[in-house]
C-alpha positions in Angstrom: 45.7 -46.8 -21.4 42.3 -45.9 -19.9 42.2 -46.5 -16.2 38.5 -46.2 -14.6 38.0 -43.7 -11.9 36.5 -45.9 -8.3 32.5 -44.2 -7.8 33.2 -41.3 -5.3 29.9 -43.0 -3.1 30.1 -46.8 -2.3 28.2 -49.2 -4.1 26.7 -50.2 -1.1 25.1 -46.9 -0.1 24.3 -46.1 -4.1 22.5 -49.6 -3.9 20.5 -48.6 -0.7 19.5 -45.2 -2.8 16.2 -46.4 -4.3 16.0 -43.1 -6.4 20.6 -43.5 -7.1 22.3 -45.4 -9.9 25.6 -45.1 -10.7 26.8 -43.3 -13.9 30.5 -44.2 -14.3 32.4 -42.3 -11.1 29.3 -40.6 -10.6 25.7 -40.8 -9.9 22.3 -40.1 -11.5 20.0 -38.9 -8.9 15.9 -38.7 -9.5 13.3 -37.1 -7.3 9.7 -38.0 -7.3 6.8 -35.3 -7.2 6.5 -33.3 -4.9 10.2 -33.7 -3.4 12.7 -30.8 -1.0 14.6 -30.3 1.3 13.4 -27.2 3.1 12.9 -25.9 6.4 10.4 -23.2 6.2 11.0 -19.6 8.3 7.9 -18.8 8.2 6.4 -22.2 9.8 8.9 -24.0 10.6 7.8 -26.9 8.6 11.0 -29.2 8.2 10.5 -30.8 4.2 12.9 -33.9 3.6 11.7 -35.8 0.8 14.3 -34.5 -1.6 16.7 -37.4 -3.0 19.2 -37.6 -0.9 22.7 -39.5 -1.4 25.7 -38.4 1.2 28.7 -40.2 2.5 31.0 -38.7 5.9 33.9 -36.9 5.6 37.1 -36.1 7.7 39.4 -33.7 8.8 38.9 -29.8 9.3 39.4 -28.7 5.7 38.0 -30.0 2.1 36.9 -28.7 -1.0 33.6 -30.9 -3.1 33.0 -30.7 -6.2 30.6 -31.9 -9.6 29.5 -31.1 -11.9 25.4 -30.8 -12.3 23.2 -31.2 -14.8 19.4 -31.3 -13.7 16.7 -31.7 -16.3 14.7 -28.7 -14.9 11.6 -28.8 -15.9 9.1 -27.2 -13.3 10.0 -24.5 -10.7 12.5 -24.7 -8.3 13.7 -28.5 -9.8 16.6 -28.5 -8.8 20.4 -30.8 -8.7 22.3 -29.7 -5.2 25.3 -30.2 -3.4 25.0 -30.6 0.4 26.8 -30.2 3.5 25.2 -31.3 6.4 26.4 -31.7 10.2 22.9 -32.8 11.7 19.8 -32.7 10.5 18.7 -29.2 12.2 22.3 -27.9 10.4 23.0 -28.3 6.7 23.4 -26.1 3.5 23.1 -26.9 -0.5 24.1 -25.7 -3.5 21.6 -26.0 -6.1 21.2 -25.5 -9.9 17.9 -24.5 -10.2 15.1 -23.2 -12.0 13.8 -19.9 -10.6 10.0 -18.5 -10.8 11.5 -16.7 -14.1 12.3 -20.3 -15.8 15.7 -19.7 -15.8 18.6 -21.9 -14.3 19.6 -20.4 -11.7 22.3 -20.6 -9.2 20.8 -20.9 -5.2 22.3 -21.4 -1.9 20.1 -22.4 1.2 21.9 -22.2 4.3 19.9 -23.9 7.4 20.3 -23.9 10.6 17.0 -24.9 12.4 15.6 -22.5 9.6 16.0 -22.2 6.2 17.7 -19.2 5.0 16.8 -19.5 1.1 18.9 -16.8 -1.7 18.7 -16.9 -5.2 21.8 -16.3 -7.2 22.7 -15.3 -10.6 21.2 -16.9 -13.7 23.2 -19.6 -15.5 23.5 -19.8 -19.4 22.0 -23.3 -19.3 21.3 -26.4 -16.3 24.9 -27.2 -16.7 27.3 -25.3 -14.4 30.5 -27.5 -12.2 30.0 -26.4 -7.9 31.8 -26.8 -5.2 31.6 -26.8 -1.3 34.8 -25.9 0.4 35.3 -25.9 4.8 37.6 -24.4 6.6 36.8 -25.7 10.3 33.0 -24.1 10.8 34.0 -21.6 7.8 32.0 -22.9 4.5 31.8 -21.1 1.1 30.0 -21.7 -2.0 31.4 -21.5 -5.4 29.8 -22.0 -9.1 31.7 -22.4 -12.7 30.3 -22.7 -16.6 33.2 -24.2 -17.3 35.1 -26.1 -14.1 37.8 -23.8 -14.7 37.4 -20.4 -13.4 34.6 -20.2 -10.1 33.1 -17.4 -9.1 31.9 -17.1 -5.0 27.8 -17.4 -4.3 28.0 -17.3 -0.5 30.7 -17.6 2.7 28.8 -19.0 6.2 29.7 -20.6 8.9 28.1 -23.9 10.6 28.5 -25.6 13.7 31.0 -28.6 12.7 33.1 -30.3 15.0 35.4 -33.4 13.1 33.3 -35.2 10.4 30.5 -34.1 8.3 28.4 -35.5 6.1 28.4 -34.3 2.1 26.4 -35.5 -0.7 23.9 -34.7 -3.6 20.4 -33.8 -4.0 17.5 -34.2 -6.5 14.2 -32.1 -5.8 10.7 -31.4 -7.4 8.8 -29.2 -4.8 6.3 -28.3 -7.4 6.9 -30.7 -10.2 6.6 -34.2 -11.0 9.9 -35.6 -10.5 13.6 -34.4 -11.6 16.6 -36.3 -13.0 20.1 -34.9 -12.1 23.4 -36.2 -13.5 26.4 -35.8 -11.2 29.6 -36.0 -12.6 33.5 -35.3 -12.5 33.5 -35.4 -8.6 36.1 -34.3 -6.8 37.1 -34.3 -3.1 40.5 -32.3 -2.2 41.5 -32.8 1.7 42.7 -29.2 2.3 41.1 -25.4 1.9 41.2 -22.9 -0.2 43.9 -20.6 0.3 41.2 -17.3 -0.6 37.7 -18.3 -0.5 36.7 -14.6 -1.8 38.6 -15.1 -5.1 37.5 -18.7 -6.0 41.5 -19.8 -6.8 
């Protein structure tokens, strides 16, 4: 017997999504043109057109988790997961495509300002991530396979009791992007070694 996983975001908020529609337990995301969510360090320009879908969570300590499969098609399209605890303080995890073409795993951590790094390049746009906390401790971690994670970044953001996490669709120089978001995951306690992934 088959039973069917409950959708990790609420109807109600997937409903109020115009660019979400659920896809079993999980969601298909799709930018429009022309679509990020950046906060330039150069200018200071603050971008947040990106398609955006979160929903709060509790408690000091959690590891999130999908995996993402964007259908990258111009540069830096891009599937992301995000953290965010206000809107001047937030990171994502993205599977992306770089200036190269190639899919491409990026972290931007932001706080007021962007702070943008590139990764290493994935075998294809299919890869499982995860965002783990431990209090204001945060680290980023990327699989081919959902089995065995390898770390992209550990930071630290001001976080005090809930946060908000979620998923991201962008396009900053394309015309649109389509990201399926599946198999995720939310476990309510840390990692015991954010350095070795386990």
């Amino acid at each position: 017997m088959t039973t069917e996983l409950p959708p990790f975001f609420s109807a109600e908020s997937i409903a109020a999504c115009e660019s979400a529609h659920a896809h079993g337990a999980g969601v298909e995301m799709t930018s429009g043109a022309a679509t990020d969510l950046f906060t330039d360090p150069g200018n200071g320009h603050a971008e947040a057109s990106a398609a955006v879908l979160t929903r709060a969570v509790n408690g000091p300590s959690f590891q999130f988790s999908a995996r993402v499969q964007p259908g990258l098609r111009s540069t830096f399209d891009a599937g992301a997961l995000l953290v965010r605890t206000d809107d001047s303080h937030w990171a994502k995890l993205c599977l992306e495509q770089a200036v190269d073409g190639a899919p491409t795993a990026v972290s931007v951590v932001t706080r007021h300002l962007s702070d943008d790094a590139n990764g290493w390049s994935l075998p294809g746009a299919d890869a499982w991530m995860r965002i783990s906390r431990d209090g204001e401790t945060f680290a980023f971690h990327v699989s081919t396979d959902g089995a065995v994670w390898k770390l992209l970044r550990i930071f630290s953001l001001p976080a005090h009791g809930s946060v908000e996490i979620g998923v991201v669709a962008q396009s900053p120089m394309g015309e649109g992007c389509s990201v399926e978001f599946t198999e995720l995951t939310l476990h309510p306690h840390a990692l015991s070694d954010p350095r070795s992934g386990a």
